[in-house]
N, C-alpha and C positions, 0 to 999 in steps of 0.2 A: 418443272416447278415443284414436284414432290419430294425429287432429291434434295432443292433447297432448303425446302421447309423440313427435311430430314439434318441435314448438315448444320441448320439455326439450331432447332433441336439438341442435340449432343455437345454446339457449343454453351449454351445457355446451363446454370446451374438449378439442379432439379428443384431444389427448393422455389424457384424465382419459376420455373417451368410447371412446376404442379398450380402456380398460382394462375397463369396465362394459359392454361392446358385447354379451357372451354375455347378462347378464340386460335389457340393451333386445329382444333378440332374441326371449328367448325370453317374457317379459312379452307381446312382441304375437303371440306365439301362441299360446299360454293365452287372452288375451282374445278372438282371432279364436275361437276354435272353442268357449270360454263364449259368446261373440254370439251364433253359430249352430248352439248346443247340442249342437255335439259333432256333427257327424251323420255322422261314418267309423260307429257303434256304428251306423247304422240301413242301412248297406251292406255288401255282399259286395265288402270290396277288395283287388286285387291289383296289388301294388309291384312295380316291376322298375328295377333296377339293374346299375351295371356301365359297364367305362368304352366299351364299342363293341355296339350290338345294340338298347340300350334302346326309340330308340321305336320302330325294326322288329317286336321284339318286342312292345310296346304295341298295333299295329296287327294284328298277326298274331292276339295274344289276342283282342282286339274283333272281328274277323271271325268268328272262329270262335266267339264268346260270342252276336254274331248271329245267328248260322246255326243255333245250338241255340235261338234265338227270346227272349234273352234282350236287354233293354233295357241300354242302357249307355251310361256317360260315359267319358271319354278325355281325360287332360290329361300333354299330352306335349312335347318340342321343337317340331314340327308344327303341332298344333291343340289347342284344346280343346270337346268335342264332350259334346253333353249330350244323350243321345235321338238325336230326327233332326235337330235343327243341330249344326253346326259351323262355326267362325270362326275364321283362320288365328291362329297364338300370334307375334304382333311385339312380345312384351316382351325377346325376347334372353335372358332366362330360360327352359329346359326347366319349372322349378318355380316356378313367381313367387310373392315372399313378400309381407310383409304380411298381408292377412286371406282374399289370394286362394283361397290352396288349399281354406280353411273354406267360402269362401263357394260357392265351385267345388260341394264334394262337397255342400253345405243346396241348391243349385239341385239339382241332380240327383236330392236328394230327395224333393225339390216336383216334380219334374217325372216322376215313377212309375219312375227306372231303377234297376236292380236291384243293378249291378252297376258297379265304376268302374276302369278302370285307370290306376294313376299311375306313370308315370317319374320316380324318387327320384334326386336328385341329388347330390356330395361337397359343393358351394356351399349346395345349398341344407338338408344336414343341419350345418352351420357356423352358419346360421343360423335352425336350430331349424325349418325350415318342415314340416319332415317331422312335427313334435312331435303327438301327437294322429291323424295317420292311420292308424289301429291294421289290420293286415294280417291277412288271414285265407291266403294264398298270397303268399309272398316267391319271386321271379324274380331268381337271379345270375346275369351273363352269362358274364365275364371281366374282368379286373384286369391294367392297364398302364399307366406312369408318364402322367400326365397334371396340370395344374394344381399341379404342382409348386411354385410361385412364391406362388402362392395358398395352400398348405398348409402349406409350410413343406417338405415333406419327401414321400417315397414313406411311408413309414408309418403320419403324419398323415393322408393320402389313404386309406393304406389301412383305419385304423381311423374314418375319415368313413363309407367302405362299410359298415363293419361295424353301424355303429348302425342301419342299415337294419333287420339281423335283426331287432332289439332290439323292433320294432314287431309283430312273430307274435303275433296272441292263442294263447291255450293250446292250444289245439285246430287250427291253425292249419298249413300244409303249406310245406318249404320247399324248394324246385325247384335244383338250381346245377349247374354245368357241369363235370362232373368232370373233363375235359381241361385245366380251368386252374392255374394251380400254387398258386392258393392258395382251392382249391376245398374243402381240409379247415379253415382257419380259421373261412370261413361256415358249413360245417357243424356246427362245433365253436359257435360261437356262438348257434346258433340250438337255442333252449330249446320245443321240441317233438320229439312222435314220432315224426313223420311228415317225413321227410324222401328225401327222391326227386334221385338224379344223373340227369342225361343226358349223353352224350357221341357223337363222330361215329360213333361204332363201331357203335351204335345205327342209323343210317341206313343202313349199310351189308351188300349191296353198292349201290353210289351209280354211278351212268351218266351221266355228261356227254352231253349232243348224241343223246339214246335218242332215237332214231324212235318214237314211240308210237302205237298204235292207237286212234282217236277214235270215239265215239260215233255212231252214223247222225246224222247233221243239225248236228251238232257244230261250232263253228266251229274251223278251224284255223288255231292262232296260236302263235310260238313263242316258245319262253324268252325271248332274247336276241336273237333271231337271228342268233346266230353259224349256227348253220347249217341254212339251211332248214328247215320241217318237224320242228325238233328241239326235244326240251324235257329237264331232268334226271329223272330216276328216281333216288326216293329210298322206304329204307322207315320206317316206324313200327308198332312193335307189328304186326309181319310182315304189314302193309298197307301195298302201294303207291302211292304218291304220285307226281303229276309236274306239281309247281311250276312257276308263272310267275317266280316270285322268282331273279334270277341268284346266281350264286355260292355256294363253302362256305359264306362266313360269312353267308347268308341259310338255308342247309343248319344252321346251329345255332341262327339266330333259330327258324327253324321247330320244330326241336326242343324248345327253351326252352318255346314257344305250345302247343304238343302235349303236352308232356309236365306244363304245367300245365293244360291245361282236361282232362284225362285223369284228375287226381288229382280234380279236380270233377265228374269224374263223369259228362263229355262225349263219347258214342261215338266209335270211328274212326271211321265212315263220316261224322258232321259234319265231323270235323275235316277229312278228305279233303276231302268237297267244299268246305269254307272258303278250305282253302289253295288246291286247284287254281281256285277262282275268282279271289283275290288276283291281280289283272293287274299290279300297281306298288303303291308309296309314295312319297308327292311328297318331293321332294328325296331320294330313297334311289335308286340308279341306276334314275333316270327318263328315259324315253326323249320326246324333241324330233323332231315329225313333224310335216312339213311338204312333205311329199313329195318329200325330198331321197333320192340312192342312198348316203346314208351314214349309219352308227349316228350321233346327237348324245345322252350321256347326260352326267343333273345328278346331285352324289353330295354329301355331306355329309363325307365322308372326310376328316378333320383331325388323324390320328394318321397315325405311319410304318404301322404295321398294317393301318388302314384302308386307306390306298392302297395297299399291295402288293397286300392281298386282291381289292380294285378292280380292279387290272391284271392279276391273275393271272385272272380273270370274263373275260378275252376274249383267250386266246393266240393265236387267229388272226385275229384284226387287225392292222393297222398305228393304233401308238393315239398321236394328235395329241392333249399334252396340257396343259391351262389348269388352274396351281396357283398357290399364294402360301402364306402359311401365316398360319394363323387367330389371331388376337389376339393383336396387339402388347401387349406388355408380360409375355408369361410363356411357359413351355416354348420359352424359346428355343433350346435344344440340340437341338429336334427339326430344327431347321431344314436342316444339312447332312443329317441323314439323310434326310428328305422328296424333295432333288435329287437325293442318290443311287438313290433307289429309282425315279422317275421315268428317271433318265438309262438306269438298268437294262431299264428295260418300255416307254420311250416313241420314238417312230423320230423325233417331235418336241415339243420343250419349251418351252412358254410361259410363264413367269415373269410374272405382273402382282399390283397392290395386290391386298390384300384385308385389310381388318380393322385397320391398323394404331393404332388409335385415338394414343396420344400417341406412338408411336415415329416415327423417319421409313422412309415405307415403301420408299424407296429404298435403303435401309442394312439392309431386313428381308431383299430381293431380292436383295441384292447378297451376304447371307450365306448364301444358296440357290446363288447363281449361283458363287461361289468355291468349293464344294465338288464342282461338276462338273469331272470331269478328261478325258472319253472323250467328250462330246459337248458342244457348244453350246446355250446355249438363247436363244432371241429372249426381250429384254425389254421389254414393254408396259405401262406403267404403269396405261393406261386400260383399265379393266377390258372392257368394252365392245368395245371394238378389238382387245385381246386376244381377245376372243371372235369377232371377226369374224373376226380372222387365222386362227381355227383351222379356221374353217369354211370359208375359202377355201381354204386348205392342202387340205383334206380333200374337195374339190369339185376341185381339178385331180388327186388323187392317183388319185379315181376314173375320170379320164377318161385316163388316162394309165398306172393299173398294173393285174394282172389281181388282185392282193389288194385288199381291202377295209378302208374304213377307220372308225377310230372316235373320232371326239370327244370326251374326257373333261373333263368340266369338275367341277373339286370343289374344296370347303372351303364353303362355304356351303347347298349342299342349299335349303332354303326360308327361309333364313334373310331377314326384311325390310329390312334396311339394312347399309349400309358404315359400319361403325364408324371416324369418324377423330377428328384430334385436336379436344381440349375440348370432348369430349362431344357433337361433329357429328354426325348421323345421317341419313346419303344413301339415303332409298328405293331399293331396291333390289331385285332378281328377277335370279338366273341364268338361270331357266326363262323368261322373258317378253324377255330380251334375247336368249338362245339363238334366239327364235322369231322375233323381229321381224330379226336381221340373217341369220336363215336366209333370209326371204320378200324380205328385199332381194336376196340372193346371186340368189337361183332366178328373180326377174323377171329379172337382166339379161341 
């Protein structure tokens, strides 16, 4: 059936095609989940959306869904993980349409999981992919201009979010972040009884850098290490926690996760131990060790938001940092603000591609690099060598000053390729170049 409606497709003229695009959409989703009979009705699943947190969030719920001993599937930016495999997601899609998602959530039912979390997307509810995965716990994060170009409008975007609700079976629970400003519209939308804020104020009082006392035999490992021996202190339902996960806004993913397996019915004391086990999430500030004396982390940060939050995760460093900004051809007004925020938290700035698909990425750079006015930033095109440069920076700065320094590399996270133009696609890893030009650095 999908080859057909791929063959009508190609014959039909685009213009006449863009106009009928909602019912080709939505036809192969109806037909995906008729193939596979529907099977969101034979799982316990929970959406999370939002434009910054989602798969952190995703990852944070699955942990802690584990640790209560429950089975479960996971389809996210990241991965998607069914039971105990897991396979990295290199469709460039969070959501991949087609009959994926159907077919995703009928494996997992074949395969005895109980439970699936799916990161919903504004792309991928445009194209109906979300249609059929009926939510028993909806996860809001936050809401801030993004895919702009794509949507048409912030409004557009924001009522793509909204159809998220729209997926609550009756009985159904909906979690949202009441610190976001438009945290009464999801709740306003969302047609159940059961609906549950969270906000930071909940976590708090919150302790950066706490000395903590560890368990006899315990390993000791810290946050970030920013500083020795240190890790955050944070509460929940006036139980202590002390996360591996850096930063605030890993301080509200947690929340988000808590505060939805809490509504299911999930002790603190799981959740505790879930989260203080959570060491990392790949491409979310992941740390690169190689037994250099300096932090190297990989971060997915592709909003102004994300990266300030990012920088603001480690004020006592010196933070050498490798940006670009993430997909040519839309949000492109982020772009000056990205170098400012950078020029603001970074002691060095590295400009290089990333993602340009049909724009040129020298004219994406150069509109980052004109909106600095207080600092300079070196420009690398290759991405690669960008990435070497920062690591040598950051290997004489340790031998040379008594601060410490920190490598940030972001807009990509675990993303698998450099998207460039006509539809190119360059295998790619930030995480695996990080490492290979770190082991060259420290041989010589």
């Amino acid at each position: 059936m999908e080859k057909i409606l791929q063959i009508i497709k190609r014959a039909v003229p685009q213009k006449i095609f863009r106009a009928v695009q909602p019912i080709y959409h939505y036809l192969l989703a109806i037909i995906g989940a008729a193939v596979y009979r529907f099977p969101a009705r034979k799982l316990f699943v929970i959406g999370v959306t939002g434009t910054k947190g989602k798969s952190s969030t995703t990852e944070i719920i699955n942990a802690i869904l584990e640790q209560a001993g429950h089975k479960t599937a996971v389809c996210n930016t990241i991965r998607f993980k069914i039971g105990g495999e897991s396979v990295p997601n290199k469709f460039k899609m969070s959501m991949p349409g087609r009959f994926f998602i159907q077919n995703f959530l009928y494996r997992a039912v074949k395969s005895g999981c109980t439970h699936a979390v799916v990161e919903i997307t504004s792309e991928g509810v445009r194209q109906f992919r979300h249609k059929f995965v009926w939510l028993n716990v909806f996860v809001f994060t936050n809401l801030a201009p993004e895919h702009i170009e794509s949507h048409g409008s912030y409004e557009k975007y924001k009522e793509a979010k909204l159809k998220v609700v729209d997926l609550l079976r009756k009985n159904g629970v909906a979690i949202v972040n009441a610190d976001d400003d438009e945290s009464e519209a999801f709740l306003n939308r969302a047609r159940v009884d059961k609906k549950i804020k969270y906000s930071l104020s909940d976590a708090k009082p919150i302790v950066y850098g706490h000395e903590t006392k560890f368990k006899e035999g315990a390993q000791k490992e810290t946050l970030a290490e920013t500083q020795a021996g240190a890790r955050t202190e944070m509460r929940f339902k006036r139980t202590i926690l002390y996360p591996k996960l850096v930063g605030e806004f890993n301080i509200y993913n947690i929340l988000a996760a808590a505060t939805a397996a809490d509504a299911m019915g999930i002790g603190v004391e799981i959740i505790k131990e879930a989260v203080e086990n959570l060491a990392e999430i790949p491409g979310r500030v992941q740390r690169v060790r190689s037994g250099q004396n300096f932090d190297v982390i990989i971060d997915y940060a592709h909003t102004a938001e994300s990266l300030e939050e990012l920088y603001k995760a480690f004020p006592e460093k010196d933070k050498i940092c490798v940006l670009g900004n993430t997909g040519g051809g839309r949000d492109k007004w982020k772009r000056p603000i990205m170098a400012k925020i950078a020029e603001k938290y970074c002691s060095e700035i590295i400009l290089t591609n990333e993602d340009p698909y049909d724009e040129d990425p020298e004219q994406i750079v150069e509109e980052m690099r004109s909106a600095l006015t207080k600092k300079s930033a070196k420009v690398i095109m290759d991405r690669r060598e960008a990435i070497s440069e920062a690591l040598k920076l950051a290997q004489k700065a340790s031998a040379t000053s008594s601060r410490s320094s920190v490598v940030l590399i972001t807009g990509k996270g675990t993303d698998p390729y450099l998207m460039e133009k006509n539809g190119k696609k360059t295998p790619w890893s930030d995480y695996a170049v990080a490492e290979e030009e770190l082991k060259k650095i420290l041989r010589k």
